[in-house]
C-alpha positions as CSV (number, residue, x, y, z in Angstrom):
1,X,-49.4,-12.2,2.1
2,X,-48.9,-11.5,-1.2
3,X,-47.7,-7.7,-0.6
4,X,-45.5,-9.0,2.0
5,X,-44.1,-11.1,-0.9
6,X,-44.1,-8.0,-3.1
7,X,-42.3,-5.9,-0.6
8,X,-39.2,-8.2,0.5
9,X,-38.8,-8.3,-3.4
10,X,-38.5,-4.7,-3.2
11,X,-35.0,-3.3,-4.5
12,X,-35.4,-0.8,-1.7
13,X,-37.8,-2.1,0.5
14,X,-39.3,-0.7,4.2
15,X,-38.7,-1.1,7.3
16,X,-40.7,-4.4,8.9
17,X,-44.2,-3.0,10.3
18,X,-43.7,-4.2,13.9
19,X,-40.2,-1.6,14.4
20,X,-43.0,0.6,16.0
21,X,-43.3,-2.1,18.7
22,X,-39.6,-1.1,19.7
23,X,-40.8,1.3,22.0
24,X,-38.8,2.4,25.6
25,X,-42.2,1.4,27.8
26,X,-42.1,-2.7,25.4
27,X,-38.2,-2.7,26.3
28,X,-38.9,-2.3,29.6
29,X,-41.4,-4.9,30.0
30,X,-39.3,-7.5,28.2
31,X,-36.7,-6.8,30.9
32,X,-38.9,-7.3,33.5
33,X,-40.3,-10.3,32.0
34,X,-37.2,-11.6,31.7
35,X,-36.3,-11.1,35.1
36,X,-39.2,-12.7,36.5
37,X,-38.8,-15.7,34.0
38,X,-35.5,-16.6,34.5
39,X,-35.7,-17.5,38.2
40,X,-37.9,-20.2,37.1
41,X,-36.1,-21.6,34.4
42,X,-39.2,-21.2,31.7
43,X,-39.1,-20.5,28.4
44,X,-40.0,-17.1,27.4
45,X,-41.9,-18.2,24.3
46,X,-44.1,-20.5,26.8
47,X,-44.5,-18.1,29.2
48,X,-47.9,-16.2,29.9
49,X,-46.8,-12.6,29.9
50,X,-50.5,-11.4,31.1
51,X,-50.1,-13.2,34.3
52,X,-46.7,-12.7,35.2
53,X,-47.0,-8.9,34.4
54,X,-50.3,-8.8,36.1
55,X,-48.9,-5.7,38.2
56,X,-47.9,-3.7,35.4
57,X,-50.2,-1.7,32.7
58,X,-50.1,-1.6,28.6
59,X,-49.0,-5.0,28.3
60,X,-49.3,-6.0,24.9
61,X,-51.0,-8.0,22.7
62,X,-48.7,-9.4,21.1
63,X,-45.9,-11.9,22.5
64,X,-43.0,-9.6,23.7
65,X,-40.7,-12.6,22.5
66,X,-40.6,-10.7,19.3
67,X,-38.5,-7.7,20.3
68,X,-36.0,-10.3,21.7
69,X,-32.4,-10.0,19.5
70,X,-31.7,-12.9,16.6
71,X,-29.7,-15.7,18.4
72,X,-26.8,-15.9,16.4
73,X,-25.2,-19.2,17.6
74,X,-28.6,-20.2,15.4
75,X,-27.7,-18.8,13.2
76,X,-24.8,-20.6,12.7
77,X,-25.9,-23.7,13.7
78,X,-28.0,-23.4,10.4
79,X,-26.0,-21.9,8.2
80,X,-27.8,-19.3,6.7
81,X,-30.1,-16.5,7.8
82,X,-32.8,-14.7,5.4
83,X,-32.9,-11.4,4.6
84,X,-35.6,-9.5,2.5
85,X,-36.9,-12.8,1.6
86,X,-33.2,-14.1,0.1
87,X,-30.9,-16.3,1.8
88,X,-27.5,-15.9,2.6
89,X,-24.8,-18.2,3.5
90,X,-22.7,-17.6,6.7
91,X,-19.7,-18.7,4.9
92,X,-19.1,-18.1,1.4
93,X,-18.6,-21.4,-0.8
94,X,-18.6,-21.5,-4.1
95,X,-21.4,-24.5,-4.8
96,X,-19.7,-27.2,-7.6
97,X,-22.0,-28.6,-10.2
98,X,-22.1,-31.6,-8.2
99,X,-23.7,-30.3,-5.2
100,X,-26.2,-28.7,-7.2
101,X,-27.4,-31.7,-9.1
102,X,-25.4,-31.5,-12.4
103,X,-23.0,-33.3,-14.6
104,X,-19.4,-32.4,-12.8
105,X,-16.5,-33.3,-15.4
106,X,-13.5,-32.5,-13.1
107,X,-12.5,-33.5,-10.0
108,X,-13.7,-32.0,-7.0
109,X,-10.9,-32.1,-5.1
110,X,-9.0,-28.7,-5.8
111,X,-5.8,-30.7,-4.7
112,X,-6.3,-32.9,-7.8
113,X,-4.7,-31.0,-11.2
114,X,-7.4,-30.7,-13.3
115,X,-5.6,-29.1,-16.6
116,X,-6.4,-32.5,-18.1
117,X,-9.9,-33.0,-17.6
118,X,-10.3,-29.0,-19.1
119,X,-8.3,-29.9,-22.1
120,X,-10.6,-33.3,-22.6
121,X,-13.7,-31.1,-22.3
122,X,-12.1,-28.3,-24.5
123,X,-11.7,-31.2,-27.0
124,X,-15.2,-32.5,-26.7
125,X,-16.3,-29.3,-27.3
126,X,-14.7,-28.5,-30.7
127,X,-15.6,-31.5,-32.1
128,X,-19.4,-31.3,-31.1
129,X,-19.3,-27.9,-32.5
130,X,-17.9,-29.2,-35.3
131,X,-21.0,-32.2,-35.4
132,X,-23.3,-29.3,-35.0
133,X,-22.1,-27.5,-38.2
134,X,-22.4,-31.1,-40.0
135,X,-25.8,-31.4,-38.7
136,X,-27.1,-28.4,-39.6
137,X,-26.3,-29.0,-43.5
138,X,-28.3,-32.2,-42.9
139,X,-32.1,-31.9,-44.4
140,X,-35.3,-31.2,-42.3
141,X,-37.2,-34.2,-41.0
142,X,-39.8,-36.3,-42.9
143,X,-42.9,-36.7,-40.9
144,X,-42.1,-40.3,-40.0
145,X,-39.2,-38.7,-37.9
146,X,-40.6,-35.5,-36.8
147,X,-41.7,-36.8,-32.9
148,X,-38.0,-37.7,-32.6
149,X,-35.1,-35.0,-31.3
150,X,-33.1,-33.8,-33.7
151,X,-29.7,-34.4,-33.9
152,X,-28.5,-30.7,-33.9
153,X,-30.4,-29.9,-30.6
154,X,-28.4,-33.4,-28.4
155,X,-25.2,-31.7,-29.4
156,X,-26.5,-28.0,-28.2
157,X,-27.0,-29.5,-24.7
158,X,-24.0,-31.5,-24.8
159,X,-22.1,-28.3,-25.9
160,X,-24.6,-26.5,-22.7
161,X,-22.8,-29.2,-20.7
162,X,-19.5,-28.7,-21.7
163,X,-19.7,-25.1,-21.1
164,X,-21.1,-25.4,-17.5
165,X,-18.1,-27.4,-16.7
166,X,-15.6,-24.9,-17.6
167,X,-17.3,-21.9,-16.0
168,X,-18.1,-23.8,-13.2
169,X,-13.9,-24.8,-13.3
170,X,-12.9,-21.7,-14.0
171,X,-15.0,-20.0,-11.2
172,X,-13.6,-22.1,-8.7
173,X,-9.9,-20.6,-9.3
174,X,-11.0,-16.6,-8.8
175,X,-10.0,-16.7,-5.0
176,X,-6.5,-18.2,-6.5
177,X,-6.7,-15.5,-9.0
178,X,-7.3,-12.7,-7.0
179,X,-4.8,-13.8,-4.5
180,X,-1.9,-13.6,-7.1
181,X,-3.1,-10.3,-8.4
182,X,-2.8,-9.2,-5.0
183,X,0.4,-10.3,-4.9
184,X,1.4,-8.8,-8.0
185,X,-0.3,-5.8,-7.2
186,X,1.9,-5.6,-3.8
187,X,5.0,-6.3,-5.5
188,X,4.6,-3.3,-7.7
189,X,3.8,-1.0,-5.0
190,X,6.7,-2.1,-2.9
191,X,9.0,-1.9,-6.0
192,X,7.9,1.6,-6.8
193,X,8.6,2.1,-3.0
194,X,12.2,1.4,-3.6
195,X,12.6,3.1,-5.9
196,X,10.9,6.3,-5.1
197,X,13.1,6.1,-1.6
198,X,16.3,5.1,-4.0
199,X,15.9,8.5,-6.2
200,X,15.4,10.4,-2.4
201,X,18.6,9.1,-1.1
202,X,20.5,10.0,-4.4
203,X,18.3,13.6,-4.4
204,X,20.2,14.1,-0.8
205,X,23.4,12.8,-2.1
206,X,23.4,15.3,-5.0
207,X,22.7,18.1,-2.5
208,X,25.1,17.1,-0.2
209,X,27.6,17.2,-2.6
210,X,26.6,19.9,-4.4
211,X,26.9,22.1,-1.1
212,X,30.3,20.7,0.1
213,X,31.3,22.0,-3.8
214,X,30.1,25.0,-3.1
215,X,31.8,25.3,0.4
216,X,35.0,24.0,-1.0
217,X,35.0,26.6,-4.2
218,X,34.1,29.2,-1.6
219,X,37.5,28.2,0.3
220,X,39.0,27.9,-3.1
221,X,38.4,31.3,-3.8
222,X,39.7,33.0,-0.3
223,X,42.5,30.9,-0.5
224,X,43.4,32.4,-4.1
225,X,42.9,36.0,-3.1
226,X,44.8,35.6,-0.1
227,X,47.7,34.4,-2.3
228,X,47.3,37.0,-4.6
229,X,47.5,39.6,-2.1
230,X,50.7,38.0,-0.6
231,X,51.8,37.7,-4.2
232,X,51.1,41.6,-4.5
233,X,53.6,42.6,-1.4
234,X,55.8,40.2,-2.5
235,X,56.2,41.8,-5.7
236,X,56.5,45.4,-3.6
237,X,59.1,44.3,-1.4
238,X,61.2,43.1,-4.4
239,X,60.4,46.0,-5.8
240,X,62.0,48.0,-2.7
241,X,64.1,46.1,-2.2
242,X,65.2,46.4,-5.9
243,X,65.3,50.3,-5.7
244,X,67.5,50.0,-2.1
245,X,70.1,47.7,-4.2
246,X,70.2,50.8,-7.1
247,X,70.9,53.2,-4.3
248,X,74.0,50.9,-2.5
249,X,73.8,49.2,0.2
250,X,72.0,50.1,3.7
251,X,74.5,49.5,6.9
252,X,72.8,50.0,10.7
253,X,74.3,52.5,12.5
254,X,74.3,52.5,16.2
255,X,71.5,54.9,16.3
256,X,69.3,52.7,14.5
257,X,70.5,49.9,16.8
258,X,69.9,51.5,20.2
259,X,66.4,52.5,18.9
260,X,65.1,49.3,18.2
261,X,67.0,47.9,20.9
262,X,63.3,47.1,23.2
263,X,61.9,45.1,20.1
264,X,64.9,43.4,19.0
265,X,63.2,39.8,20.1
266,X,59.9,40.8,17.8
267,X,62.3,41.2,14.5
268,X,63.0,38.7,12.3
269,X,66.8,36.8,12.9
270,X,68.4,38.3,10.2
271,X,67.2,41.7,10.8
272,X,68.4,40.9,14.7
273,X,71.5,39.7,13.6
274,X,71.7,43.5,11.7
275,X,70.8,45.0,14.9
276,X,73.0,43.7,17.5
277,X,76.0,44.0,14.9
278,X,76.1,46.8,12.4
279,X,76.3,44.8,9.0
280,X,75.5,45.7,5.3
281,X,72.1,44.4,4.2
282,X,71.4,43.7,0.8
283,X,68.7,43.1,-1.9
284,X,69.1,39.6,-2.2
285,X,68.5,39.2,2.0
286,X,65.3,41.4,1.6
287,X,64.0,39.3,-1.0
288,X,64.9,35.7,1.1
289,X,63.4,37.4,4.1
290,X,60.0,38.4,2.4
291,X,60.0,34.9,0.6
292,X,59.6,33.6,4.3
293,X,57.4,35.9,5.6
C-alpha cells in the first residue's frame, strides 16, 4: 500500500497495473456480459460473471466491472474526481477564507465594494507593525512571565491574519484582471490593425498617384514635342514664305489652275479661291494659312 502511495506521488508516475487487463479477448467478454445482463435488468457489479459466462473460456478472475469506462454524470454529481492520488474540482472556484475555516475580513459577496474593508485592514496592518517595532524594544521576560505569550508574537499572527485577507482579496480579482488585460490586449491589436491597413491604403494612394504623374508627364512630354515640331514647320513656312515675298509676288496661271483642277476640293479655301481665279498670293496669306494648319 505504501508503494501505491509512493507511486501516485510520483511526478511522473506509471501507468495503473491492471491496463494489461484491457485486452481485445476481456473487451469482448464485458460486451457479452453486458448483453446478457441487461435483459434482466441486474447490476453488473452484482452479477456472477462465472455463471452467466459459463459457455465461454478464460473468464477472469477478477470482476470485469473494472474495465467498464468512469461514469461521468458521477462525476459530476460529486464534484471532483481523483487523479494520481490529488483531487480536482470539476469547476474551478477560487475557495474564500471562509469556506476554508478562517478569519474572512471582507465581504463575500463580490457585488459588495470592498475598497473599504482593504483600506481598514491596510490600516490595521501598519499600526500593528508599528506595535511590533515598539514591542520589540521592550525587555525580555522575567521568569514569573516566561509561560505567558509574548506580546511581539499576538501581533505577528495578527499581522499573519491581515495578510491572508488581502491575498485572499486580491486573488479573488485575477479573473477580473485578466479579463481587462484581455481587453487591453485586444484593443491594441485591433488599433495596430488600423493602422497597419491605414498606411496600406495610403501606400496604394501614393502609387496610384505616382503612376497617373508619370502617365500625365509622359503625355506632357509628346504633347511638347509635337508642338515643337509644328513650331519647327511653322518657322519654315514663314521662312518661305518670307523668301517668296523677297522675290515678288506668285500669281496662278491657268496652267497651274487646270492642273490641280481634280484636287481642287482637297486644298485649303484660300488656295481654292487662288485656283478657280488667278489672283496674287502673298507672304502674309502663307503665313495666316500655316498659322491654321
Amino acid at each position: 500500500m505504501d508503494e501505491e502511495e509512493t507511486e501516485l506521488r510520483n511526478p511522473f508516475p506509471s501507468p495503473p497495473s491492471h491496463y494489461q487487463n484491457y485486452t481485445t479477448r476481456n473487451l469482448k467478454l464485458l460486451s457479452l456480459l453486458r448483453e446478457r445482463a441487461e435483459p434482466e435488468g441486474a447490476d453488473l457489479s452484482n452479477v456472477n460473471q462465472r455463471s452467466v459466462l459459463s459457455d465461454q473460456s478464460d473468464v477472469p478472475e477478477w470482476p470485469l466491472v473494472q474495465l467498464e469506462k468512469p461514469r461521468v454524470d458521477w462525476i459530476l454529481e460529486e464534484g471532483h474526481y481523483t487523479v494520481f492520488g490529488d483531487t480536482w474540482q470539476v469547476k474551478e472556484h477560487i475557495t474564500s477564507l471562509a469556506e476554508q475555516g478562517r478569519h474572512q475580513m471582507y465581504p463575500s459577496d463580490p457585488a459588495v465594494d470592498r475598497r473599504p474593508a482593504l483600506l481598514a485592514i491596510l490600516r490595521s496592518m501598519l499600526v500593528t507593525y508599528s506595535s511590533l517595532l515598539g514591542s520589540l524594544l521592550e525587555p525580555p521576560n522575567t521568569r514569573s512571565t516566561v509561560n505567558l505569550q509574548p506580546e511581539w508574537q499576538r501581533y505577528v499572527e495578527w499581522i499573519t491574519v491581515l495578510s491572508q485577507n488581502l491575498m485572499a482579496a486580491a486573488n479573488e480579482l485575477r479573473p477580473m484582471q485578466a479579463r481587462v488585460n484581455l481587453e487591453m490586449m485586444m484593443t491594441q491589436q485591433l488599433e495596430l490593425r488600423r493602422e497597419e491597413t491605414k498606411q496600406l491604403h495610403l501606400y496604394v494612394e501614393c502609387s496610384n498617384h505616382h503612376r497617373m504623374r508619370t502617365r500625365f508627364s509622359n503625355l506632357t512630354e509628346t504633347l511638347n514635342r509635337k508642338c515643337d515640331e509644328l513650331e519647327v514647320k511653322l518657322a519654315e513656312l514663314k521662312s518661305s514664305a518670307a523668301r517668296i515675298n523677297s522675290h515678288g509676288p506668285v500669281k496662278v496661271d491657268e496652267r497651274v489652275s487646270r492642273k490641280y483642277e481634280k484636287h481642287r476640293f482637297y486644298l485649303p479655301q484660300r488656295l481654292q479661291v487662288a485656283v478657280d481665279s488667278p489672283t496674287v498670293i502673298t507672304a502674309k496669306d502663307v503665313a495666316k494659312w500655316a498659322e491654321e494648319i
